[in-house]
C-alpha positions as CSV (number, residue, x, y, z in Angstrom):
1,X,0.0,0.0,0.0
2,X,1.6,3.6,-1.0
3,X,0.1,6.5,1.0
4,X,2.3,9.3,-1.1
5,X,0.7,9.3,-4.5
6,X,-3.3,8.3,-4.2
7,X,-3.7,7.3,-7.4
8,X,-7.5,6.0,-7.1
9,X,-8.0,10.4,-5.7
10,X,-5.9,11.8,-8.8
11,X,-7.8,9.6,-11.3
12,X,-11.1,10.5,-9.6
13,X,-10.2,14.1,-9.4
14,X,-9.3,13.9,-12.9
15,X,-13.2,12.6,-13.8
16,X,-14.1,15.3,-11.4
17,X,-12.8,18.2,-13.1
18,X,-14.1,17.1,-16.3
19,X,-17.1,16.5,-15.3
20,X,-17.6,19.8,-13.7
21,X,-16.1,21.7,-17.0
22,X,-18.9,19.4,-19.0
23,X,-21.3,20.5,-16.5
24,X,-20.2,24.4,-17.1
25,X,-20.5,23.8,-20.8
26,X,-23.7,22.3,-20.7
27,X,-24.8,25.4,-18.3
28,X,-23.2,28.5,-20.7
29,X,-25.2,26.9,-23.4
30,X,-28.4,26.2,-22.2
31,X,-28.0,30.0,-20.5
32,X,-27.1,31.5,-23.5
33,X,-29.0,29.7,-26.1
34,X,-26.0,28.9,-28.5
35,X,-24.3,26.0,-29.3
36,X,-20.9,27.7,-30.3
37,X,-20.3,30.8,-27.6
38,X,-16.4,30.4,-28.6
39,X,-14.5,29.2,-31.3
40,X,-13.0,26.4,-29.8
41,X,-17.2,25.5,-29.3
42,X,-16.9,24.5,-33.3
43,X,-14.1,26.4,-35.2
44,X,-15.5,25.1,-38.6
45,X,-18.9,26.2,-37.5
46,X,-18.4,29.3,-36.1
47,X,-16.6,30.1,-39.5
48,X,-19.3,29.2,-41.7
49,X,-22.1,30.4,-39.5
50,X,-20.0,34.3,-39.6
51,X,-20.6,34.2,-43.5
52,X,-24.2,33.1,-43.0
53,X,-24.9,36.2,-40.8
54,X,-23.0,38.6,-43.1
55,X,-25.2,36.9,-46.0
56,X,-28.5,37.0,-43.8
57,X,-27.8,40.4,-42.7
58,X,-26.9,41.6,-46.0
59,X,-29.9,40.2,-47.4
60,X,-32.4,41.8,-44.7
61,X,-30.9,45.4,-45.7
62,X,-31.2,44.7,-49.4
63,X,-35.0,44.0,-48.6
64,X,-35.0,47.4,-46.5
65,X,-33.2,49.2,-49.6
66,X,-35.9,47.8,-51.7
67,X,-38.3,49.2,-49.7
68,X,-37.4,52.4,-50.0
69,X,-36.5,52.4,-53.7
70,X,-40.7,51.5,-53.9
71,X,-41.0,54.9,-51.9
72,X,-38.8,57.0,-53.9
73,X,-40.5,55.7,-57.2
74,X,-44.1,56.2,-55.7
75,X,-42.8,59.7,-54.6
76,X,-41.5,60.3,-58.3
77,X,-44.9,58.5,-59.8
78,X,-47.0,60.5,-57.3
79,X,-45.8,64.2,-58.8
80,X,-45.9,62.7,-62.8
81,X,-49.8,61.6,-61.8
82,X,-50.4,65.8,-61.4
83,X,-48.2,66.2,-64.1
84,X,-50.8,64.1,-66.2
85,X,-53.3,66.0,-64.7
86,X,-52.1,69.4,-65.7
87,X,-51.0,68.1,-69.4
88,X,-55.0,66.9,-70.5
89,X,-56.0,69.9,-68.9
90,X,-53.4,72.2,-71.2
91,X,-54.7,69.6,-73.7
92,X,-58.1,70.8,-73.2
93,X,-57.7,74.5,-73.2
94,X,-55.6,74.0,-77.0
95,X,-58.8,72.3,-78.2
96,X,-61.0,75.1,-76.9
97,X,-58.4,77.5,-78.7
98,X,-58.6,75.6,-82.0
99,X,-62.1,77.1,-82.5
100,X,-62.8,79.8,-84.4
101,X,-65.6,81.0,-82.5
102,X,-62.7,82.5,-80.3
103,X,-61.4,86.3,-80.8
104,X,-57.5,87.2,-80.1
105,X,-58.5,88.3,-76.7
106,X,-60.2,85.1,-75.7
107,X,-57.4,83.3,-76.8
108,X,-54.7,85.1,-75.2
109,X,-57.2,84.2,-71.8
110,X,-56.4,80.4,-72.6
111,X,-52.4,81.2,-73.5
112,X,-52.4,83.0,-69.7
113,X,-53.8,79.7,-68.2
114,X,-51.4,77.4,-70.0
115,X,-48.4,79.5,-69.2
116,X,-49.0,79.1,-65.5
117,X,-49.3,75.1,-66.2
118,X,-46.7,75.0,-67.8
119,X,-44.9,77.0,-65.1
120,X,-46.8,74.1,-62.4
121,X,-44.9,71.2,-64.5
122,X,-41.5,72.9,-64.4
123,X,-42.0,73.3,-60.4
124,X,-43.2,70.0,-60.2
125,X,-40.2,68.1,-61.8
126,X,-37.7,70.4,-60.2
127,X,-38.9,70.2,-56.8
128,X,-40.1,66.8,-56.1
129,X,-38.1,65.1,-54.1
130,X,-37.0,62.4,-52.0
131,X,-34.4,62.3,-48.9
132,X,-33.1,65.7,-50.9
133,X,-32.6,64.0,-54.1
134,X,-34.7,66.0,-57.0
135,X,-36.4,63.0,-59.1
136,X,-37.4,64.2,-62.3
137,X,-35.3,67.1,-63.7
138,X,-32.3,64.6,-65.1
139,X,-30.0,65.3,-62.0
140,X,-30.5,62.4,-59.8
141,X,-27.6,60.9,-61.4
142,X,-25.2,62.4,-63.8
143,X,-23.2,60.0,-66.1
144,X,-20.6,57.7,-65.0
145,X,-17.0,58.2,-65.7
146,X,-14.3,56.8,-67.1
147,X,-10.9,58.1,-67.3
148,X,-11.3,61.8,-67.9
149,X,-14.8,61.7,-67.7
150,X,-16.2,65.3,-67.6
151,X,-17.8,65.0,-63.7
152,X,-20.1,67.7,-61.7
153,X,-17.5,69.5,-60.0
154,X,-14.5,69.5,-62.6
155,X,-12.8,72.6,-62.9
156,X,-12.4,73.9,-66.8
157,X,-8.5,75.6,-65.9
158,X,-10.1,78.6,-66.7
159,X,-8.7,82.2,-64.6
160,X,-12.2,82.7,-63.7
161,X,-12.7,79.6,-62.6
162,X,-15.5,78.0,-64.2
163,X,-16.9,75.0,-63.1
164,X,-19.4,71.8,-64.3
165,X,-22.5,72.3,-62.1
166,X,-24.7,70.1,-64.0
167,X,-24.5,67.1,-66.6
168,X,-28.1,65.9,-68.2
169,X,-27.7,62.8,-69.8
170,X,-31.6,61.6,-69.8
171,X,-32.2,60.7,-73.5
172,X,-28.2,59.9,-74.9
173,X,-27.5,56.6,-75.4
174,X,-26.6,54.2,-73.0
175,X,-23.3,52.5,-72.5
176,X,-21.6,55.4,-75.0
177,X,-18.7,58.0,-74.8
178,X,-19.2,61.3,-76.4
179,X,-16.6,63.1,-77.2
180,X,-15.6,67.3,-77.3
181,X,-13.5,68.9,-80.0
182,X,-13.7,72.1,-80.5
183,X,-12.4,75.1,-83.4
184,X,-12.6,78.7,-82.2
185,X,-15.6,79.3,-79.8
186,X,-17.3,76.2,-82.1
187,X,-17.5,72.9,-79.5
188,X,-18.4,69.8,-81.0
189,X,-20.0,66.5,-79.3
190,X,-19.6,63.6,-80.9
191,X,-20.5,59.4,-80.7
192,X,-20.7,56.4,-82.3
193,X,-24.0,55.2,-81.5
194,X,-25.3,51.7,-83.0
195,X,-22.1,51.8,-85.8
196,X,-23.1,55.6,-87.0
197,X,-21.3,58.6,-86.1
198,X,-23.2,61.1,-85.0
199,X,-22.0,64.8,-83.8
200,X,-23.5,68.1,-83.3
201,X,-21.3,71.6,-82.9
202,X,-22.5,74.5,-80.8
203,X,-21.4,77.8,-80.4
204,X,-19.7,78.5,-76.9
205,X,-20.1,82.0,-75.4
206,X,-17.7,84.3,-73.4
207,X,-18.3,84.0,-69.8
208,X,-16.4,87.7,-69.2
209,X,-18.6,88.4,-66.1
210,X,-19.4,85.8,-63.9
211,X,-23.1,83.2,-64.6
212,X,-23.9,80.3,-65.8
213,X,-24.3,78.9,-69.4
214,X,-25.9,75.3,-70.3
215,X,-24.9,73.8,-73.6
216,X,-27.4,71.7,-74.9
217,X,-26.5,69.1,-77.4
218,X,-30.2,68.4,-77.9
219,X,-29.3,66.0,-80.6
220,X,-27.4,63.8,-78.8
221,X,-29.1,63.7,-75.5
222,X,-26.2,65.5,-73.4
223,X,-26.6,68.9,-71.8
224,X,-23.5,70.3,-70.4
225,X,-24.3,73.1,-67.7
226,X,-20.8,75.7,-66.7
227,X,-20.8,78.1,-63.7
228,X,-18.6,80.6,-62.9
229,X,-16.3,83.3,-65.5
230,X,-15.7,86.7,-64.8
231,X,-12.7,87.1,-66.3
232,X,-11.6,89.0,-69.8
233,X,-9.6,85.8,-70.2
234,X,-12.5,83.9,-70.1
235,X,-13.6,84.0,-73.6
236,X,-15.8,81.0,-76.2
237,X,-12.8,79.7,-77.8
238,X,-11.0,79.5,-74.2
239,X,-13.8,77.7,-73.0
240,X,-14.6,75.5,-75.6
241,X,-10.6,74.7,-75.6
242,X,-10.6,74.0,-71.8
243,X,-13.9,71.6,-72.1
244,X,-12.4,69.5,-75.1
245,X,-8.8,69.2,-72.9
246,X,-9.8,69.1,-69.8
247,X,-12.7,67.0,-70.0
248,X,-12.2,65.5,-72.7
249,X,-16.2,63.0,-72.9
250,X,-19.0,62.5,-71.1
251,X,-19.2,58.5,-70.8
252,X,-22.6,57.3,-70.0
253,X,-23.1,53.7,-68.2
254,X,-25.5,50.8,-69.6
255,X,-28.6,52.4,-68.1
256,X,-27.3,56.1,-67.8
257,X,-29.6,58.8,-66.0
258,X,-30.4,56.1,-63.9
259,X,-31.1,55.8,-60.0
260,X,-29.3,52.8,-58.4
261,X,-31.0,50.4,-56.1
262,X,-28.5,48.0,-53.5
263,X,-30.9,45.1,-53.6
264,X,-28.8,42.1,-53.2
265,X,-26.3,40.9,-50.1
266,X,-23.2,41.2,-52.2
267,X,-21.4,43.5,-54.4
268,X,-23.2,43.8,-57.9
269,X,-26.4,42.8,-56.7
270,X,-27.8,46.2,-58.3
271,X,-30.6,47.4,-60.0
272,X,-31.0,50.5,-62.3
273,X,-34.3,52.7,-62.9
274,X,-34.8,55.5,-65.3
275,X,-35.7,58.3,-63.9
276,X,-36.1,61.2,-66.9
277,X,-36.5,64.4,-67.1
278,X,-39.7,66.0,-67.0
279,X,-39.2,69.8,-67.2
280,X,-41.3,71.1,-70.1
281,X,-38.4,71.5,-72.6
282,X,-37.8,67.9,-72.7
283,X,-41.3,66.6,-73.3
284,X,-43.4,66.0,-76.9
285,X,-41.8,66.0,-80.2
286,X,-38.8,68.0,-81.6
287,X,-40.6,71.5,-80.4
288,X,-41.0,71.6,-77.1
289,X,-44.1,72.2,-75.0
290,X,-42.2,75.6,-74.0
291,X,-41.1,76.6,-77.1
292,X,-44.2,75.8,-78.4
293,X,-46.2,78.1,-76.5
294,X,-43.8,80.7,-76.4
295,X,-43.8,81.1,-79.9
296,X,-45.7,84.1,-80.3
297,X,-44.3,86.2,-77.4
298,X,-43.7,86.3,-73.3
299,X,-47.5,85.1,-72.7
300,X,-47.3,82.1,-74.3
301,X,-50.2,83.2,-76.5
302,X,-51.6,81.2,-79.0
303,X,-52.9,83.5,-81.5
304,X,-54.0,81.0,-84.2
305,X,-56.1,78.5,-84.9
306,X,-53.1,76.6,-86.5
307,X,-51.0,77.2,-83.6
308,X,-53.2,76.2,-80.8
309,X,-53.9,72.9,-83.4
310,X,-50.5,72.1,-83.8
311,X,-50.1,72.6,-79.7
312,X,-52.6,69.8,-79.4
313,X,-50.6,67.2,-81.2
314,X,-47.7,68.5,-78.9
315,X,-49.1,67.8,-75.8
316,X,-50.4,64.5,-77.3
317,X,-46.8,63.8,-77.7
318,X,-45.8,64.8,-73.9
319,X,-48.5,62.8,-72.5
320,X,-47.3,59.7,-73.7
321,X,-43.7,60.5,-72.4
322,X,-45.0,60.8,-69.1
323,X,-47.0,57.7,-69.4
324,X,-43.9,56.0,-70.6
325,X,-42.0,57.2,-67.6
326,X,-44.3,56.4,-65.7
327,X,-44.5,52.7,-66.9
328,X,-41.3,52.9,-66.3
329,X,-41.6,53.6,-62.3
330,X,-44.6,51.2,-62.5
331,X,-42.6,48.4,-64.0
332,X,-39.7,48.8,-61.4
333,X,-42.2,48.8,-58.8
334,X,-43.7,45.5,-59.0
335,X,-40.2,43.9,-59.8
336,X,-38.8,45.5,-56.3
337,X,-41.7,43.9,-54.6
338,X,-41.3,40.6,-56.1
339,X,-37.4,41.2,-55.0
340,X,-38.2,41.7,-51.4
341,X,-40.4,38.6,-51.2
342,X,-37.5,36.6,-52.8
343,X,-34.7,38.4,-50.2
344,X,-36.7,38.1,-47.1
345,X,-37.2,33.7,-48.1
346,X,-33.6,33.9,-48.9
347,X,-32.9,35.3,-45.3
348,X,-35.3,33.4,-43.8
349,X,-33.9,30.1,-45.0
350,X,-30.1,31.0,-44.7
351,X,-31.7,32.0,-40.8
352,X,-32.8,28.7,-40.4
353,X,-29.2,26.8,-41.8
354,X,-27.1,29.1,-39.5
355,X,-29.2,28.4,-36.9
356,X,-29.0,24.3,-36.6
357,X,-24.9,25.4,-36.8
358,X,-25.1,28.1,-34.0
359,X,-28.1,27.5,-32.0
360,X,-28.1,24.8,-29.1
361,X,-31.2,22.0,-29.2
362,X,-32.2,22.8,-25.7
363,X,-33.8,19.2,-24.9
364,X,-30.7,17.2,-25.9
365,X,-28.4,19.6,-23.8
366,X,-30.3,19.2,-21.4
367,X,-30.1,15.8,-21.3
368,X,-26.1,16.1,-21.3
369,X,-26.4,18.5,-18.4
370,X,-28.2,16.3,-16.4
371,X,-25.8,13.5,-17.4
372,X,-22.8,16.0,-16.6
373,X,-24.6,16.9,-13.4
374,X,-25.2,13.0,-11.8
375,X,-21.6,12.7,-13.2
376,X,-19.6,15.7,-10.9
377,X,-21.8,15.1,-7.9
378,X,-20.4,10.9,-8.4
379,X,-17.3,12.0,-9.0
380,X,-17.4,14.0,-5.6
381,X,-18.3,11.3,-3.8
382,X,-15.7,9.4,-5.3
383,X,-13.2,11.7,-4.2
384,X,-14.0,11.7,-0.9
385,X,-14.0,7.6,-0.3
386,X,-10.8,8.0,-2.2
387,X,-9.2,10.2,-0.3
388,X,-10.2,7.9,2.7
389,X,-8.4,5.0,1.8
390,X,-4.8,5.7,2.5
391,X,-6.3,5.8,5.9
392,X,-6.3,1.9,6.0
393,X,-2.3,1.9,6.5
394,X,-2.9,3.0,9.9
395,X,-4.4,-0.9,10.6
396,X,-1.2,-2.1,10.1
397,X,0.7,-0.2,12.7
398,X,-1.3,-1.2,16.0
């Protein structure tokens, strides 16, 4: 018999301290709820269950970004439902003006009308907005840029200086880069769109005192808006020389003029909508609605029976613009909506995987703990008749 190493007590002691860090397991996970609270729980698991929450969280915000895209639209296709409004009403009053029964002075009543409509449809499209975005004047996003890609906020190199404040690029071509050149004060914009080459030149003014001056390549879709001058320097050809050097293009991206929508987990996952310009210059056929009525003066009075005839086909024109925007905004709509019911059962079932990695089935652990439990409290008892033992020895010596 050896009294100086109790090997039955070490070995029991051994089973004991296991038992109780089994026991304290068993404890920390039915307390917290998780079967991993640590990697050394399940490294594999805990590894694969961190990309399953990125994934699941990503795909709960994409479902909240799609939500809000639906508001921004119905914001947008809220204002173009007045705009319709406003556009069958002007509609309405040229039809009254293309009868003779009318005298001048009648008709310059109906021209007074439609110039404060027409007024109503510029406000509307350059004030409605959404979280401080303006949605349907053409500046919720300008192009996208390549390598010297004219941007809002380039500087010309001009003394006085002069500055992009604006880049419209709501009817060019998508997916296309536009080049400047320019001769004298004479600037030129040009493209190859579907194999053709197409260009249009423009005369570039002096910006000797300080403003603004928006060059409209109508032709191609692009409007080009400058700020600042005030400088002798600061002459047309100077300007048109600094635009086609320092800018160089104005690249527009595979759905250009186009809002983007985050509705995915993961980088790419996007989603463009077109969101046009609805300012009264850009709607109807070649003649605008506001060059239209301005045509015979200030009041926008239409004097004529042929005028107020040929306005009628104009606004004809405009309305179905604004119904095809708002097709647009209608068919984006119930796409986003069938996204967010696909993201949230993509979350929801991605929840559920990570879950039987991460989550602890109560019931079987708390079998385990009651196993662990019988376990350190025999294990106790154990120690103690172990440690009593050695005491046998002392039979020997009487």
């Amino acid at each position: 018999m050896r009294i100086n190493h109790n090997i039955t007590a070490l070995n029991t002691y051994r089973q004991l301290s296991s038992n109780n860090d089994n026991l304290s397991r068993s404890i920390e996970k039915l307390s917290s709820g998780l079967r991993i609270n640590r990697a050394g729980d399940d490294a594999a698991g805990l590894a694969i269950s961190e990309k399953m929450r990125g994934q699941i969280r990503g795909l709960d915000q994409g479902a909240r970004n799609a939500q809000d895209a639906i508001s921004m639209i119905q914001t947008a296709e809220g204002a173009l439902n007045e705009t319709h409004s406003i556009l069958q009403r002007m509609r309405e009053l040229a039809v009254q003006g293309s009868n003779d029964t009318l005298q001048t002075e009648d008709r310059k009543a109906i021209g007074e009308e439609l110039k404060a409509l027409a007024s109503e449809i510029d406000r509307i499209a350059n004030s409605t907005q959404f979280n401080g975005k303006t949605l349907l004047n053409g500046s919720i996003v300008t192009s996208l840029h390549g390598t010297n890609g004219a941007q809002v906020g380039d500087a010309l190199g001009t003394t006085g200086p002069i500055t992009v404040s604006k880049i419209d690029v709501s009817n060019a071509a998508a997916n296309t880069m536009y080049t400047f050149s320019d001769v004298g004060n004479n600037l030129t914009l040009s493209a190859s769109v579907n194999g053709v080459t197409v260009s249009q030149t423009l005369t570039v003014a002096g910006m000797n005192t300080a403003g603004e001056q928006t060059l409209n390549f109508n032709t191609l879709g692009v409007s080009l808006t400058i700020t600042g001058g005030g400088d002798p320097n600061d002459t047309g050809a100077d300007i048109a020389d600094k635009i086609a050097t320092n800018l160089q293009s104005v690249n527009t991206a595979s759905g250009s003029s186009s809002a983007q929508f985050a509705i995915g987990a993961n980088a790419g996952q996007n989603m463009l909508v077109s969101f046009g310009d609805m300012n009264t210059d850009q709607l109807g056929n070649a003649s605008n609605i506001n060059t239209l009525v301005n045509s015979v003066g200030a009041n926008l009075v239409i004097d004529t029976l042929a005028k107020a005839q040929t306005l009628i086909t104009e606004i004809d024109a405009a309305i179905v613009d604004v119904s095809t925007q708002r097709g647009v905004f209608g068919a984006a709509q119930n796409r986003l909506e069938h996204t967010i019911n696909n993201l949230q059962a993509s979350a929801e079932n991605l929840t559920s995987s990570e879950s039987r990695i991460r989550d602890v089935d109560m019931a079987k652990e708390l079998m385990s703990q009651t196993k662990n439990n019988i376990l350190a409290q025999a294990a106790q008892a154990m120690l103690a008749q172990a440690n009593q033992t050695p005491q046998g020895v002392l039979q020997l010596l009487r």
